[in-house]
DSSP file (Angstrom, degrees, kcal/mol; ACC not computed):
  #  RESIDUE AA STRUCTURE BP1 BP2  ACC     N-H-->O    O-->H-N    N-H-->O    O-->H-N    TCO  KAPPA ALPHA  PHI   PSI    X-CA   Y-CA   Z-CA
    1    1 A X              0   0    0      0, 0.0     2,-0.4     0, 0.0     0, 0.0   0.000 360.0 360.0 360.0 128.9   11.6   11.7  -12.1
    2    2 A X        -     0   0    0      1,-0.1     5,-0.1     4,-0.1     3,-0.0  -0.525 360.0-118.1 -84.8 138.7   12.2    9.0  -10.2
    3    3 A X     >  -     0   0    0     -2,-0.4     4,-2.1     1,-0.1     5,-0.3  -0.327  37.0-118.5 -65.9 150.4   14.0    9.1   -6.8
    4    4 A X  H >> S+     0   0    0      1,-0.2     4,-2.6     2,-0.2     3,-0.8   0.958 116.9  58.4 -78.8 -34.1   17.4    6.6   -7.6
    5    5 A X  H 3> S+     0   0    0      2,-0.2     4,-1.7     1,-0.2    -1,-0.2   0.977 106.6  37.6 -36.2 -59.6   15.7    4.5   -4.7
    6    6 A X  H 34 S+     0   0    0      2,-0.2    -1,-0.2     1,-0.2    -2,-0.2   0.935 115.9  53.4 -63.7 -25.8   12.3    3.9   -6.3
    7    7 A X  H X< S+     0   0    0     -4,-2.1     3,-2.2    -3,-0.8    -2,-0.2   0.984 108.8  57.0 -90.9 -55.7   14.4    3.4   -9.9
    8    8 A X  H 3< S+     0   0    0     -4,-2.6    -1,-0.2     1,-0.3    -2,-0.2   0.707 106.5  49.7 -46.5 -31.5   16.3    0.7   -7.4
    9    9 A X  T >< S+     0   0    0     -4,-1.7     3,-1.7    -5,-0.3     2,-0.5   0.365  75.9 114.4-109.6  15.1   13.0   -1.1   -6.7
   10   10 A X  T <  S+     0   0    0     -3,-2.2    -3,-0.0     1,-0.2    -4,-0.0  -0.627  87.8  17.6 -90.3 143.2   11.7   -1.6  -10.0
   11   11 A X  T 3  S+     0   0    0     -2,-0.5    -1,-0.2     1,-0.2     2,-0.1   0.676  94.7 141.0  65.1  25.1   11.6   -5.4  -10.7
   12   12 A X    <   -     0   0    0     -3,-1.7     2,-0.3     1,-0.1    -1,-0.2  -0.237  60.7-100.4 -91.1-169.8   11.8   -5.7   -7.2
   13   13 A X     >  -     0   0    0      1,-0.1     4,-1.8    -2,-0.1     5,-0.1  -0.626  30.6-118.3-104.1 143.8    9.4   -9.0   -5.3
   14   14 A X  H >> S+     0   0    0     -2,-0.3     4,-2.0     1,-0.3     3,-0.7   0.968 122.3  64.1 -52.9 -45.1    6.2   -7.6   -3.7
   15   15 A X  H >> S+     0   0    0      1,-0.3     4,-1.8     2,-0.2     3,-1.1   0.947 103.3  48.1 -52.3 -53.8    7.9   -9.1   -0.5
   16   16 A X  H 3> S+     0   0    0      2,-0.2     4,-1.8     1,-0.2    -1,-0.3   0.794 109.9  50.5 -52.7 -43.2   10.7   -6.3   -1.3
   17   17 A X  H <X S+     0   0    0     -4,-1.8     4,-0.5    -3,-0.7    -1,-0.2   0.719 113.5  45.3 -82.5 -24.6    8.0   -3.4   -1.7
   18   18 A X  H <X S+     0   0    0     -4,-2.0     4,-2.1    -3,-1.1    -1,-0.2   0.748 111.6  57.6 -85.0 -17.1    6.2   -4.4    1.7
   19   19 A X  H  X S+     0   0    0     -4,-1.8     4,-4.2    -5,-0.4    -2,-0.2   0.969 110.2  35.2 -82.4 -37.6    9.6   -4.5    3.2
   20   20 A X  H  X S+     0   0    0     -4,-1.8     4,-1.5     2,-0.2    -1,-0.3   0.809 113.7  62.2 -78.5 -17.9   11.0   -1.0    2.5
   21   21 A X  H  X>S+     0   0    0     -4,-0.5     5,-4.2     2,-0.2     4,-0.5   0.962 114.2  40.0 -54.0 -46.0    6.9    0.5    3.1
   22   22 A X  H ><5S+     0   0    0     -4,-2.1     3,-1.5     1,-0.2    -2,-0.2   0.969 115.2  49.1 -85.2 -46.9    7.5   -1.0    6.8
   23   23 A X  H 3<5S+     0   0    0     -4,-4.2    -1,-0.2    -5,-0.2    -2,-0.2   0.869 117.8  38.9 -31.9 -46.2   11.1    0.2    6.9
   24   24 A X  H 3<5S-     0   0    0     -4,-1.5    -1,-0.2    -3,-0.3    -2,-0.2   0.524 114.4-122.2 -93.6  -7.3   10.2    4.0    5.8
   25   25 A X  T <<5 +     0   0    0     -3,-1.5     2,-0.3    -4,-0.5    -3,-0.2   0.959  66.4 137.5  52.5  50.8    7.0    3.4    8.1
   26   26 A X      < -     0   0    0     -5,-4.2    20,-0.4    -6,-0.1     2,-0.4  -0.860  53.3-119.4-119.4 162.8    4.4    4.1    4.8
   27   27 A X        -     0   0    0     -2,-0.3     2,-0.6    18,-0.1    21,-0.2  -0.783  29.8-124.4 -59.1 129.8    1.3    2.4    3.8
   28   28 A X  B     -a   48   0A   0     19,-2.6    21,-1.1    -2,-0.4     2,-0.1  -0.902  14.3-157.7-106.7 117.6    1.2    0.9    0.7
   29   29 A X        +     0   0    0     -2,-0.6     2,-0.3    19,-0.2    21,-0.2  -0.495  27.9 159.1 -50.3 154.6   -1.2    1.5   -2.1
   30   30 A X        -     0   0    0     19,-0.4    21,-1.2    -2,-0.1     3,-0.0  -0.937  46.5-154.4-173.3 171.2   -1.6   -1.4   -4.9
   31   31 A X  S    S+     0   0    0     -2,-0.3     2,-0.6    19,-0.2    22,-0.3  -0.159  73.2 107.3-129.6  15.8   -3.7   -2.9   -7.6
   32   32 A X    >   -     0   0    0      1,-0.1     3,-1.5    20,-0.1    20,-0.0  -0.879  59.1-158.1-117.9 117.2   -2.0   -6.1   -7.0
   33   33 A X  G >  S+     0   0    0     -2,-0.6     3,-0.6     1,-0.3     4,-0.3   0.277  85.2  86.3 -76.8  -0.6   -3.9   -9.0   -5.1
   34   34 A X  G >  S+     0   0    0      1,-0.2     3,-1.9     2,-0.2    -1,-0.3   0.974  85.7  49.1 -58.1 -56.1   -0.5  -10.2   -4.4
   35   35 A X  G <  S+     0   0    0     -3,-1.5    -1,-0.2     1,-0.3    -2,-0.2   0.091  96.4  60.7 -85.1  12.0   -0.4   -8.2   -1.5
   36   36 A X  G <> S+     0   0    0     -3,-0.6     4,-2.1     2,-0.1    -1,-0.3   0.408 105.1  57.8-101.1 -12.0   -3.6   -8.9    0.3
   37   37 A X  H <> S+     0   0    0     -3,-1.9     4,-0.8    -4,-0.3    -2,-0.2   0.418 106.5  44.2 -83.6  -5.9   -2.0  -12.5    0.3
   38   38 A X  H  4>S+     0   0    0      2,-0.2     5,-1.8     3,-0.1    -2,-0.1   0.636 109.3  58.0-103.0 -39.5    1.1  -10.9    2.2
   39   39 A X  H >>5S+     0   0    0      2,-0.2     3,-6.0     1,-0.2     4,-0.7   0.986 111.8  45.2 -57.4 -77.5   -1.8   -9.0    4.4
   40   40 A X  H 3<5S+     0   0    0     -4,-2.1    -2,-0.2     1,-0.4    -1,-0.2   0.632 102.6  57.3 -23.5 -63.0   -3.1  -12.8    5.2
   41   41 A X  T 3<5S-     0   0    0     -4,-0.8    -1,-0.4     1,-0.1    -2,-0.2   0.487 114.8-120.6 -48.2 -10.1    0.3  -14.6    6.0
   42   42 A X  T <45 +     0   0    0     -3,-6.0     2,-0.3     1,-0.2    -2,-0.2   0.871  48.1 172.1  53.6  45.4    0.4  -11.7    8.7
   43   43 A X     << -     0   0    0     -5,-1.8    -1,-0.2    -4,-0.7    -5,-0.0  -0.660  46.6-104.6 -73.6 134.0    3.7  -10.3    7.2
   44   44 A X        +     0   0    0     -2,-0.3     2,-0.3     2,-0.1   -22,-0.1  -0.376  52.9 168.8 -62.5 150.2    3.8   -6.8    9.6
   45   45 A X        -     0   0    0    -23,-0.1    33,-1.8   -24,-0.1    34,-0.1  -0.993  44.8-134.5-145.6 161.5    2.8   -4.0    7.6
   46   46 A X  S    S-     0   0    0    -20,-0.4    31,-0.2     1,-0.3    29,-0.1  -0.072  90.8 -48.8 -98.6  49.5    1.8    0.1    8.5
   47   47 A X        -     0   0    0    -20,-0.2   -19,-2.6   -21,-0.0     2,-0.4   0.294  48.0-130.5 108.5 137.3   -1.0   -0.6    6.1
   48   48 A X  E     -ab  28  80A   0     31,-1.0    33,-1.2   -21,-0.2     2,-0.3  -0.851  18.8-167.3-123.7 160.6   -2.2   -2.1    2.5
   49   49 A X  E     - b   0  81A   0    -21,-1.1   -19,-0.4    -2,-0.4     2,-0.2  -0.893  16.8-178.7-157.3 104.0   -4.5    0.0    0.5
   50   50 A X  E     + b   0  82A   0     31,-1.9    33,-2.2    -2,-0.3     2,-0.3  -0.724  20.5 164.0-128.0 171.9   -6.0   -1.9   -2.3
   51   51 A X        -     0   0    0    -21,-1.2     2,-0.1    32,-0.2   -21,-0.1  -0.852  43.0-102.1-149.2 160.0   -8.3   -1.4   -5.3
   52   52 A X        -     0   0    0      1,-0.3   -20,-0.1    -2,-0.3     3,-0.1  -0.505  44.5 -89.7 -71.2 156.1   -8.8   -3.7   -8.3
   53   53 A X  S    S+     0   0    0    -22,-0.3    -1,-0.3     1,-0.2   -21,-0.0   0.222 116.7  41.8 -31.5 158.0   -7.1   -2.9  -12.0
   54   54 A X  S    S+     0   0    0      1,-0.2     2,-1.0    -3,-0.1    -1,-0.2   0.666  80.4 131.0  69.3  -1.6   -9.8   -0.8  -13.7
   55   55 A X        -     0   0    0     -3,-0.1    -1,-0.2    -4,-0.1     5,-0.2  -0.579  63.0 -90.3 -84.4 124.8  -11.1    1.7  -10.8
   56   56 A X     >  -     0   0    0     -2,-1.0     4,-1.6     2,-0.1     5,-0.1   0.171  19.5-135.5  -3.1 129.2  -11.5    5.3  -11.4
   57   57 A X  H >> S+     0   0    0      1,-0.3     4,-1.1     2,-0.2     3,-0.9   0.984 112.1  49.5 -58.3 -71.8   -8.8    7.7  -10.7
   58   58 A X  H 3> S+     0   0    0      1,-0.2     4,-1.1     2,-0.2     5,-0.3   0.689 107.5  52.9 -60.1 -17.3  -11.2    9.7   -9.1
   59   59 A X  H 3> S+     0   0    0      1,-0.2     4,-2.7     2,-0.1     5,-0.4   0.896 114.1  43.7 -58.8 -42.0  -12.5    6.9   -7.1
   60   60 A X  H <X S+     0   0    0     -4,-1.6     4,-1.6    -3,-0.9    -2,-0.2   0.734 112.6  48.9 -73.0 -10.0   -9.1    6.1   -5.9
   61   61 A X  H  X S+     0   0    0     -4,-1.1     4,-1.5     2,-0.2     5,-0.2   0.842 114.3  49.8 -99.1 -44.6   -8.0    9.9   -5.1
   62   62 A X  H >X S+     0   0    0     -4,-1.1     3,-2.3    -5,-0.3     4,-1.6   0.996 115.6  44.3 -71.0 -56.8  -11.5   10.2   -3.2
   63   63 A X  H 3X>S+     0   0    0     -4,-2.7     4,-2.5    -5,-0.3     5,-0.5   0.941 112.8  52.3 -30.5 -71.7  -10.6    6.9   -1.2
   64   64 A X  H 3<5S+     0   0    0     -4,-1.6    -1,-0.2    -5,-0.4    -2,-0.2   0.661 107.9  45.3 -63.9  -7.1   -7.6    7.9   -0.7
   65   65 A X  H XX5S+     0   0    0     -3,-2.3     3,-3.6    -4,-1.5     4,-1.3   0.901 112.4  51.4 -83.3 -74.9   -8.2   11.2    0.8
   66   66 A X  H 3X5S+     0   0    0     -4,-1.6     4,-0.8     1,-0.3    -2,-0.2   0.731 109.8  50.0 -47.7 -18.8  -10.8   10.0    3.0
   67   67 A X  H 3X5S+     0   0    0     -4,-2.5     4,-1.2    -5,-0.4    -1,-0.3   0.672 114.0  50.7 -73.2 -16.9   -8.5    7.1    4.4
   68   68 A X  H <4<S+     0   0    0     -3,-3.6    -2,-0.2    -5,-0.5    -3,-0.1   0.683 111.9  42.5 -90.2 -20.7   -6.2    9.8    4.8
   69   69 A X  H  < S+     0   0    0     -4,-1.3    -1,-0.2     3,-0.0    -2,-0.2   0.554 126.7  26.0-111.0 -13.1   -8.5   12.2    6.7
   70   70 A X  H  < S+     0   0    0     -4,-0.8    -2,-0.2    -5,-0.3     2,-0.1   0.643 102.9  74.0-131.9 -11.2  -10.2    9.7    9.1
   71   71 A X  S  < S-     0   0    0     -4,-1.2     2,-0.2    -5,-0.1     3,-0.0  -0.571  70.6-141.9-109.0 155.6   -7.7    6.6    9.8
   72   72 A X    >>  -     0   0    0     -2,-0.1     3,-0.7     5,-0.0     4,-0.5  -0.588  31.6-104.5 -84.6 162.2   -4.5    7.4   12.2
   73   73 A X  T 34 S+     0   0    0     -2,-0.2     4,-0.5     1,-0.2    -2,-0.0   0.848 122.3  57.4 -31.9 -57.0   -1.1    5.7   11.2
   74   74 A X  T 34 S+     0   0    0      2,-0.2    -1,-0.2     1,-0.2   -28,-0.0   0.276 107.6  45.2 -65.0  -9.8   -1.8    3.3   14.3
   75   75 A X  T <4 S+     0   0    0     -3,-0.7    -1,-0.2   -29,-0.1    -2,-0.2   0.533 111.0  49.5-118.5   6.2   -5.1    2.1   13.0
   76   76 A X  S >< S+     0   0    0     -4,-0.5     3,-0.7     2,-0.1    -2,-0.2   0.524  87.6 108.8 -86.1  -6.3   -3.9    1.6    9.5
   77   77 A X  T 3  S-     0   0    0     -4,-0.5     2,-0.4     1,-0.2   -31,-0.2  -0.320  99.8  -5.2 -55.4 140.5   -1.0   -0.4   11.0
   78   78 A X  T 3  S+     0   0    0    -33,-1.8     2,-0.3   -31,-0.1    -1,-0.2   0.366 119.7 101.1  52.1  -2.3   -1.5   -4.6   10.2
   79   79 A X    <   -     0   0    0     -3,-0.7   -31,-1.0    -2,-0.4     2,-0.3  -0.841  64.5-143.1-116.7 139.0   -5.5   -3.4    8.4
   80   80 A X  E     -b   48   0A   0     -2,-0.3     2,-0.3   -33,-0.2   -31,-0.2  -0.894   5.7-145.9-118.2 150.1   -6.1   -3.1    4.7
   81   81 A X  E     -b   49   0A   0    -33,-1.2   -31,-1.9    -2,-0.3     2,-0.2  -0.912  10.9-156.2-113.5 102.6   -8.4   -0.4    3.2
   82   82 A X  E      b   50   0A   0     -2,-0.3   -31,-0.2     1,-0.2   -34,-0.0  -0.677 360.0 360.0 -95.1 156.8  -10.4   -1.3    0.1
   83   83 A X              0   0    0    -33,-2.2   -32,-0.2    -2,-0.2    -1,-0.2   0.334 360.0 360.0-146.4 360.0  -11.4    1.3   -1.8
C-alpha cells in the first residue's frame, strides 16, 4: 500500500523526486538516466543509486546491500553509485 505521500508523487518531475529524497535526507535509487543528468547539473542530492532497465533483482539487492554496508550517509552525499 502506498503511503498517501508516495501516491502524491506519482506523475511527479524527476526534479520533484530528487527534491523530496534531499528534503527526507534519503538516497535515491532509479533506473532512469534522467537523474544522472540531475547528478551532472550539480543539483544537491544525499545520493543517486543507478542501474540500467534490465538488471537482475538479485544484482540490485546485492548492490544495494553492499552500498548500504560500506558507504556512510556523508560519502553517498553529492556521489552516484552504479550498480
Amino acid at each position: 500500500m502506498l503511503t498517501a505521500q508516495a501516491a502524491d508523487m506519482r506523475g511527479a518531475s524527476d526534479e520533484q523526486h530528487l527534491a523530496l529524497a534531499v528534503r527526507d535526507g534519503r538516497a535515491i535509487f532509479t533506473q532512469d538516466v534522467d537523474f544522472l543528468h540531475l547528478h551532472t547539473s550539480h543539483r544537491p542530492h544525499h545520493g543517486i543509486i543507478y542501474t540500467p532497465q534490465g538488471t537482475p533483482l538479485g544484482t540490485i539487492v546485492r548492490g544495494l546491500i553492499l552500498i548500504y554496508e560500506v558507504l556512510r550517509p556523508d560519502e553517498m552525499a553529492g556521489h552516484v553509485e552504479f550498480i
